[in-house]
ZAVO-131537 format. One record per residue (C-alpha): residue in three letters; x, y, z. Coordinates in steps of 0.1 Angstrom, whole numbers, plus 5000, padded with zeros to 4 digits. Layout:
REM ZAVO-131537
ALAXYZ;...
END
This chain:
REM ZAVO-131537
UNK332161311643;UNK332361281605;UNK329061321587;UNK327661291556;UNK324561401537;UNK322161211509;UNK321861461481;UNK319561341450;UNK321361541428;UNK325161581441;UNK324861211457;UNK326561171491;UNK328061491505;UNK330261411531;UNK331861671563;UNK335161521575;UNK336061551607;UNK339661561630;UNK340961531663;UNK344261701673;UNK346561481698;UNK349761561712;UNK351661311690;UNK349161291658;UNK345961381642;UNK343361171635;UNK341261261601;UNK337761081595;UNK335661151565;UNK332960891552;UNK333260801517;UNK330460551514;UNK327060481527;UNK323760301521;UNK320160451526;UNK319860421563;UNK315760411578;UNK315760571613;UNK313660411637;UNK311360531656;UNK311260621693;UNK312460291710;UNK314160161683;UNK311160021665;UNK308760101633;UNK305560051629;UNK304859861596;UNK302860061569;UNK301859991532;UNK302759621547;UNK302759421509;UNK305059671493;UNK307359651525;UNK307559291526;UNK308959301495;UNK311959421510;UNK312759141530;UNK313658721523;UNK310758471525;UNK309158481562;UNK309658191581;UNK306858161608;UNK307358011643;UNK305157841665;UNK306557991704;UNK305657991740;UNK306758261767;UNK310458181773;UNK311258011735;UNK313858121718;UNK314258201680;UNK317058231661;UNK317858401630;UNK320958481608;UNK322358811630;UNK321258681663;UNK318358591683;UNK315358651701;UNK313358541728;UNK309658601738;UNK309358751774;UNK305858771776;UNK302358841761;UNK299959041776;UNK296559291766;UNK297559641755;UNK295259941760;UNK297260151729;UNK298060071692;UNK299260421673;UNK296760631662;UNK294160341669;UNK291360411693;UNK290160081706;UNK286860021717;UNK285359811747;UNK284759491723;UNK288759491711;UNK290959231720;UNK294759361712;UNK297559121727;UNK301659231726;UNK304158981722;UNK307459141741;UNK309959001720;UNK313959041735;UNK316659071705;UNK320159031707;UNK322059081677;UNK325759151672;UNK326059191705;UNK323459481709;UNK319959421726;UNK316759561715;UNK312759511725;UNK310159501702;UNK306259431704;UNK304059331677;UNK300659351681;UNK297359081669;UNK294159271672;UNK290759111667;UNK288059371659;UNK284659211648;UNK285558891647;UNK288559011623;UNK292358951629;UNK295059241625;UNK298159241632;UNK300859521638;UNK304259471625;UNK307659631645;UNK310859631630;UNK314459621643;UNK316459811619;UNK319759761640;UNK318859401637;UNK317959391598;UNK314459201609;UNK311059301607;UNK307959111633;UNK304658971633;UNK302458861660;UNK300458691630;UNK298058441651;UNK297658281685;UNK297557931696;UNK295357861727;UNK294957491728;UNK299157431724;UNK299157771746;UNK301457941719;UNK301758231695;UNK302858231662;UNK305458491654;UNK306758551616;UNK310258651616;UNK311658921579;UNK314558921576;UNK316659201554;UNK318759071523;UNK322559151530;UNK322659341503;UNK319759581518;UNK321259631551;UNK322160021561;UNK326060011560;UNK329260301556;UNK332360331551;UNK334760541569;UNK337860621562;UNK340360711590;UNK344060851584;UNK346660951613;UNK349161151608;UNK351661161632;UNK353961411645;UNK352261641632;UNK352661901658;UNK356961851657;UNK356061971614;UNK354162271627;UNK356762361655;UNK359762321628;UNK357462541603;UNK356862831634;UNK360662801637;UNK361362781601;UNK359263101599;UNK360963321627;UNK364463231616;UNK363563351582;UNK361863681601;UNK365063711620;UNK367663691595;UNK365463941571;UNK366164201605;UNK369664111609;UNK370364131571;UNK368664491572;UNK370464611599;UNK373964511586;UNK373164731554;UNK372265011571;UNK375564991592;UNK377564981559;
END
């Protein structure tokens, strides 16, 4: 388990690791790595300073989708499961005249699934909407209006520039037969010890 550690003034400080087999060792150590956002707790983010952050991301395409539709986008795809009211957004107490809907989106992406739900509130007869992003995926979501005479929702899909994706590189050396070099040193080392004895014992028998 090789790690490594972001330092702003030493840059990345990296902790190799081994693993000792009966034939070789394996050495790992991580010489390279991009800024890497954890996700929250379900694999998801909430979206926050939202103009700045879209900045990060390519032009939005926006989709027009019913339960079951599937979308498509450069590492994958994803497919809306269902849309129903939520009782919980964050911090947000909502009161009796709030309207929040959550569009459970399905992701598959490199193989890997992952389930996000992005949020359109209508307070006051004014729309919000709460982004959730899929780091793993390199996307970011918005549940930005809904469609009740095609009986759709619209759902704006971010996606990361490949350049901005979290990334590392790991080196990995095996060196093998190792253990016959440190058994031929252990031997190496009592012969020496041996003869040193023998040696001193033939002088003091002259």
């Amino acid at each position: 388990m090789p790690n490594s550690q972001a330092n702003a003034k030493m840059g990345l400080i990296s902790s190799p690791d081994t693993r000792h087999y009966l034939f070789s060792d394996l050495y790992t150590h991580v010489t390279m790595a991009n800024t890497i956002t954890l996700p929250d707790e379900g694999g998801e983010q909430a979206g926050h300073n939202e103009i700045n952050d879209d900045k990060k991301y390519e032009a939005p395409l926006t989709y027009e989708v019913a339960v079951g539709d599937t979308i498509r986008f450069r590492e994958g795809y994803l497919t809306l499961g269902s849309i129903g009211r939520v009782d919980k957004i964050q911090d947000i107490e909502l009161k009796a005249t709030d309207v929040a809907i959550g569009a459970k989106l399905n992701i598959v992406s490199n193989g890997k699934q992952y389930a996000a739900e992005p949020i359109y509130m209508i307070r006051n007869n004014n729309a919000f909407d709460f982004s959730r992003k899929v780091d793993d995926a390199g996307i970011k979501l918005r549940f930005s209006k809904v469609l009740p005479q095609q009986n759709k929702v619209e759902i704006t899909v971010f996606q990361q520039p490949e350049s901005a994706k979290p990334y590392l590189v790991m080196r990995a050396i095996q060196f093998p037969f190792v253990n016959l070099l440190w058994a031929g040193t252990i031997i190496m080392v009592i012969g020496i010890i041996l003869s040193i004895f023998r040696r001193n014992k033939e002088i003091k028998t002259v």
